[in-house]
Structures are given as C-alpha cells and as structure tokens.
N, C-alpha and C positions, 0 to 999 in steps of 0.2 A: 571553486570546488563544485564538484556537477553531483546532481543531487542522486541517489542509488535505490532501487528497489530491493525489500526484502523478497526470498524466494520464497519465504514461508508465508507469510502475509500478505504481500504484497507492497505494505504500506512503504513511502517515500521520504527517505532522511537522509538530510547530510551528513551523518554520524559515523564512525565504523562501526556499531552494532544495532539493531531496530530495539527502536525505544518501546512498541508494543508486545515485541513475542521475545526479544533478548539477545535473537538470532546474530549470530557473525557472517551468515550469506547471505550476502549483498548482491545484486548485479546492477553494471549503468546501463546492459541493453533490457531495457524495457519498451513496451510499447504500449500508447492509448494511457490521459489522465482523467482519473474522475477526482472531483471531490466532493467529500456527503458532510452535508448537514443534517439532512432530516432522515434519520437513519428507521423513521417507524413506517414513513410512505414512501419512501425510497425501493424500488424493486430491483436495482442494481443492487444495494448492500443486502438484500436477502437472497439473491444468485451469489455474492462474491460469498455471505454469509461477517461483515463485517458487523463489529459490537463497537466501533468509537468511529467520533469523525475524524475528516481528515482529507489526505493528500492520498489518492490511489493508483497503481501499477493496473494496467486493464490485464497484461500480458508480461511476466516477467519470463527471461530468455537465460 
C-alpha cells in the first residue's frame, strides 16, 4: 500500500482518511517529502504553516 497525501494538509498516511485534519481527500500524485521535527526553527513548517511533526506532501496534485 503506497502511502497518500492529504489535500488539505498535506500530511502523508497510509490510511483512508488523514489522521491530522479528518479529511477523506487523499491523493498518491504528490510531489517533494519533507519531514519536521523542529517545528519552532524550521522555516518550511512556518511557509507550509504546519502545527505537528511529521511526514510531508511539498505539492499535493
């Protein structure tokens, strides 16, 4: 099972719905991963605007 980006979020789970926002839109074309740990120096999660860490969609399609 290949892993799916939310469109709302963007965050990345193998799930059918996102564990962060609830959401049922999912997509597998995404593109670009990041993943954040230090979400207070991180300047990617204050552009994405993410609040947890995690597995990221740079570009969900």
């Amino acid at each position: 099972m290949s892993e799916k980006a939310c469109s709302n979020c963007h965050f990345l789970t193998k799930e059918n719905a996102c564990p962060k926002c609830k959401s049922s839109s999912l997509s597998e074309d995404y593109g670009g991963l990041v993943i954040l740990f230090d979400l207070e120096n991180s300047a990617i999660s204050k552009a994405m605007s993410v609040k947890d860490r995690g597995h990221y969609a740079l570009k969900v399609r």
